[in-house]
N, C-alpha and C positions, 0 to 999 in steps of 0.2 A: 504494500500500500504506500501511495508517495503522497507525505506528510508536508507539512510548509518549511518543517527543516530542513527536510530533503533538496525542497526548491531552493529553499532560500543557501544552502551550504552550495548545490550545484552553481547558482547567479554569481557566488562569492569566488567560487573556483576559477568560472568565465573570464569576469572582472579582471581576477589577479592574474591570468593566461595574457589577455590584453595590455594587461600594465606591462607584465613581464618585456611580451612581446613590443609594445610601443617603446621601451627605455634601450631594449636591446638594438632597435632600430636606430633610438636619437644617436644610443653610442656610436655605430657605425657612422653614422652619418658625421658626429664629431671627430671622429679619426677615420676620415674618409682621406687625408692623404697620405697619411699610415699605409693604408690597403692598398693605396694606390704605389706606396712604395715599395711594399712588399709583391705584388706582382710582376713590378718592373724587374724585380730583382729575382724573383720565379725566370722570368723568361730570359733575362742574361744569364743566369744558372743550365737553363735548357739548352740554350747556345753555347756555354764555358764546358759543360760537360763532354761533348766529342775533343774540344782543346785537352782538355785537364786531364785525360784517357791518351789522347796523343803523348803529352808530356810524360807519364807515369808510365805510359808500354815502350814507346819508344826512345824517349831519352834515358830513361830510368831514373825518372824523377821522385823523389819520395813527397808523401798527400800536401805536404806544407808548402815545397817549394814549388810544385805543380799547380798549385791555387794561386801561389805569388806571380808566378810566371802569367798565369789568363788572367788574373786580373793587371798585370802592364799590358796585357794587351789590349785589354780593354779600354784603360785610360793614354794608352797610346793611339789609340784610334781615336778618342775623344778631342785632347789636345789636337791632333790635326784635322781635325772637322773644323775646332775653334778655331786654330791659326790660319787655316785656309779662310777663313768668315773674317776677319781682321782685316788684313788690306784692303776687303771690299769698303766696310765698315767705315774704314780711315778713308779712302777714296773720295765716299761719298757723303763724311759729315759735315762739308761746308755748304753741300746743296740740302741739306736736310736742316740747318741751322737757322734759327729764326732772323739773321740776317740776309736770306736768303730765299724767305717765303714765298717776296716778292717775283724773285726770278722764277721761282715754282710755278707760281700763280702765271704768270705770263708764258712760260712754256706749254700750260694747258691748254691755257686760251690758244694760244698760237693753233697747236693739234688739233682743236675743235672749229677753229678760222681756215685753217685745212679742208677738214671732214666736212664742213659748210661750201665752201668750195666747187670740191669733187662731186656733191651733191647735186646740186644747183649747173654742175655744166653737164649732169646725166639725166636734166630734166625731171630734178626729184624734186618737190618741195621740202626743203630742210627747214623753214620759218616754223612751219607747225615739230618737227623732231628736235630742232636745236637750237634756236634763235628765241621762241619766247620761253622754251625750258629755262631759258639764261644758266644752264649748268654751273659757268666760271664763278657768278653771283653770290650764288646758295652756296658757294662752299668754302668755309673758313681754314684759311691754310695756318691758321695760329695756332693749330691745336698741333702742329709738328714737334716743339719743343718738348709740351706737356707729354707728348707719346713716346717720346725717349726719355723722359725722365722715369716713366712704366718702363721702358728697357730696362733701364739700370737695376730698378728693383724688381724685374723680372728675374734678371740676371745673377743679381745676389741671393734670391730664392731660389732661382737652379741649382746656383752651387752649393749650397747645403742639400736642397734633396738630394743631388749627383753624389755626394758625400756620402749620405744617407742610406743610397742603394746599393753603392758598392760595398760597404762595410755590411750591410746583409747578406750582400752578395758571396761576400769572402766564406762567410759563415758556411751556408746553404753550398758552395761549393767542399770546403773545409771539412765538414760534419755530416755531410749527408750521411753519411753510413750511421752516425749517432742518432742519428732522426731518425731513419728506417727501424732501428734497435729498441727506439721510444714505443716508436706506432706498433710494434709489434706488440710490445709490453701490454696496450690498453686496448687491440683492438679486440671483438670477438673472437673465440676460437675457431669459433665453425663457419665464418666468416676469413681469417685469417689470411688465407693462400689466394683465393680470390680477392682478394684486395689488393696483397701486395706486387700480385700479378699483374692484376691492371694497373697500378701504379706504375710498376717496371715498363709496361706497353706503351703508356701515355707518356711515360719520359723520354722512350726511343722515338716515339713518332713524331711528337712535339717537338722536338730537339732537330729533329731530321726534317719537319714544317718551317722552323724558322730559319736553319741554314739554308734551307730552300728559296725562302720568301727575302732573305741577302744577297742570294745568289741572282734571282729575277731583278733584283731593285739595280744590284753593280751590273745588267746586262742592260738594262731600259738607261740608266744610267751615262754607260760607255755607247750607247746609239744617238741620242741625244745629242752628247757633247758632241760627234761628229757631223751630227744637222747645221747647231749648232758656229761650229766652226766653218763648215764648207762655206756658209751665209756671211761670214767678220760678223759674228754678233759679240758687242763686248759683254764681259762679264761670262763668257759661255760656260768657264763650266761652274761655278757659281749657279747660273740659270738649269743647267742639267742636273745638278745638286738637288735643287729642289723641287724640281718637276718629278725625279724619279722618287722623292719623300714621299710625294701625293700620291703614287703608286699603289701608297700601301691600301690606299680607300679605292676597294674594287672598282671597277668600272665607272665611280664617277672621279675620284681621284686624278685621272688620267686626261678627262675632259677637262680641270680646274688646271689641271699644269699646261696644258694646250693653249687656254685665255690668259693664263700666266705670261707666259712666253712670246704672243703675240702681244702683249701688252707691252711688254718690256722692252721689244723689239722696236716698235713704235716708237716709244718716250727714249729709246737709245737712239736715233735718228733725229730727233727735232731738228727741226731748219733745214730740213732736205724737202724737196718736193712732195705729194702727198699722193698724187697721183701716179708721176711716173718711178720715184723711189721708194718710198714707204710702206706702201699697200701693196706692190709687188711684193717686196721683202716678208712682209708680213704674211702672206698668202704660201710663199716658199717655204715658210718657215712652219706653219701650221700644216703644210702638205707633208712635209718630211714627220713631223710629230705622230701626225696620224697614220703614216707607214709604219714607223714605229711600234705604235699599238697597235696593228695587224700583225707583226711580226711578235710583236710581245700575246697579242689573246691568243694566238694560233697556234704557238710555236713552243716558245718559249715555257707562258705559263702555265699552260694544259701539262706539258712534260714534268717538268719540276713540282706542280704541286701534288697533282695525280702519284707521280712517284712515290714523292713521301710521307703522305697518309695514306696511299694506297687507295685511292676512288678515285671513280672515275670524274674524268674533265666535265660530263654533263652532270654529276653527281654533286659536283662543288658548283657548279656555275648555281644549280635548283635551288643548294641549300642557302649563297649566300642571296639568291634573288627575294627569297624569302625571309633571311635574316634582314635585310634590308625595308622590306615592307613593314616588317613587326616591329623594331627596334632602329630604324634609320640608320645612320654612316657607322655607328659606332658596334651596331650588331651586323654590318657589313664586316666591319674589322676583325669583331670576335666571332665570327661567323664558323670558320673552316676551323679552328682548336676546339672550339666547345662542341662540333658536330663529332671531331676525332675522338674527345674523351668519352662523350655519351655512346658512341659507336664500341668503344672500347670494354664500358660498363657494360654494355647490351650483351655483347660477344660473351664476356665470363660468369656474369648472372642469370643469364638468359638464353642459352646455345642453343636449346630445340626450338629457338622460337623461328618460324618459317621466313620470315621478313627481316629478323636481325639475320638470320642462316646467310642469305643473299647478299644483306650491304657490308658482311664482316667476312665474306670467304675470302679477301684478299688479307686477311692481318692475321 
């Protein structure tokens, strides 16, 4: 028979489930760059581990020095991502200086006196696209200064997280065997093997995803720079730098490096002609980009990723077209690792199932 104690002791349980659950939320949410740290440092782990394997089998390196060793590699790649970003940096902080707004501002105008132009001699009406828009008007070029002062302190917050994640990093590389020894300790028994198994799967396949997804990015990369070059674009490879970053964000990543580039290409020409130098240039330049990406969706990234999570090209293209609907750019991003680990879980918990049978015979 259910009494008002009953009810009322059940309300009281609810309640405290929801407290519970709401405080466990706010905490993440309060050390939501914790978590953010600690995964950066998950997946440099997944990457330092085939290094840290190389160091220890084939130099005969013992766990400490094999650790010290990927992680210089790591901050020696860092340092030269920076240093290479410096001369640009230095190049161009006098046109970016509030002394200097003014030439900004008039260099716009100028390109959009251009594009007004080119318009108006192809029998386009440009008054209603660009003339009463007054583009140059509306837009305050003061706020330059204020934006690099947010560098600064952007910059001073990287480098303590960058701090942050390596020294995890070291750990996670360092101890891993002590951590597996832990998870052992407290996981279930009859659970046990199946865990650690999927464990081990998702570290080799995820590790063999992001060497993958380095390797795709130094390919779109090294094609780029060469577009790039063929054309005298200054800054090239700077500008390939960071076209192949956007990479990372499937299929649309690719199109923002595209108007990246074009753009840059453009404002790197001011005072040249608009029609017979600059829109060529521009057009050449987005021509070769988008060979690129045929050469990269066809070729390139079908082989490498398919490789190393083992599914198929149409297998990832479905899941990230879908992670993208549900969760936009960012479950694009974590699209293809979170599909491999749940694939992974399926495989060892669930082998007779006829549907996991199918998308895990290749693992």
């Amino acid at each position: 028979m259910i009494t008002s104690k009953t009810i009322s002791n059940g309300i009281l349980r609810a309640i405290a489930t929801i407290v519970i659950v709401a405080l466990l939320l706010y905490f993440l949410f309060q050390i939501q760059v914790v978590i953010v740290y600690l995964v950066v440092a998950l997946i440099l782990t997944l990457i330092g581990n085939p290094i840290l394997n190389f160091f220890k089998k084939r130099l005969k390196f013992n766990n400490l020095f094999g650790t010290i060793a990927t992680l210089f590699i790591f901050v020696s790649i860092i340092i030269g991502f920076i240093m290479m970003f410096v001369p640009l940096i230095s190049a161009q902080s006098q046109s970016l200086s509030l002394l200097n707004t003014s030439e900004i501002e008039q260099n716009i105008t100028q390109l959009i006196h251009q594009i007004t132009v080119f318009l108006d001699s192809h029998n386009i009406d440009s008054a209603k696209m660009l003339k009463e828009a007054n583009i140059s008007s509306k837009v305050n070029f003061n706020f330059i200064p204020n934006f690099l002062n947010s560098i600064l302190g952007t910059i001073s917050s990287f480098g303590m997280g960058l701090a942050s994640v390596l020294f995890i990093t070291f750990f996670f590389l360092k101890d891993r065997v002590m951590f597996i020894v832990g998870a052992k300790k407290i996981l279930p028994d009859s659970q046990e093997d199946k865990i650690l198994n999927s464990l081990d799967k998702i570290n080799v396949l995820l590790s063999r995803y992001f060497i993958g997804l380095l390797l795709q990015l130094f390919i779109v990369f090294v094609l780029y720079l060469i577009v790039l070059l063929i054309f005298g674009i200054d800054n090239a490879f700077i500008i390939a730098f960071l076209c192949a970053v956007l990479n990372i964000i499937p299929y649309i990543g690719p199109l923002i490096g595209s108007v990246l580039a074009g753009i840059l290409t453009m404002i790197s020409n001011l005072g040249s002609d608009f029609q017979s130098e600059i829109l060529p240039l521009t057009i050449y330049v987005l021509i070769g980009f988008w060979i690129v990406q045929i050469i990269d969706n066809n070729v390139s990234q079908p082989l490498i990723f398919s490789s190393s999570v083992n599914s198929h090209p149409l297998e990832i293209f479905l899941v990230i077209l879908i992670a993208g609907f549900m969760s936009g750019i960012l479950g694009m991003i974590l699209a293809v690792p979170i599909y491999t680990i749940l694939k992974v879980i399926g495989k060892e918990f669930f082998p007779e199932n006829k549907v996991i049978k199918i998308l895990t015979k290749n693992i």
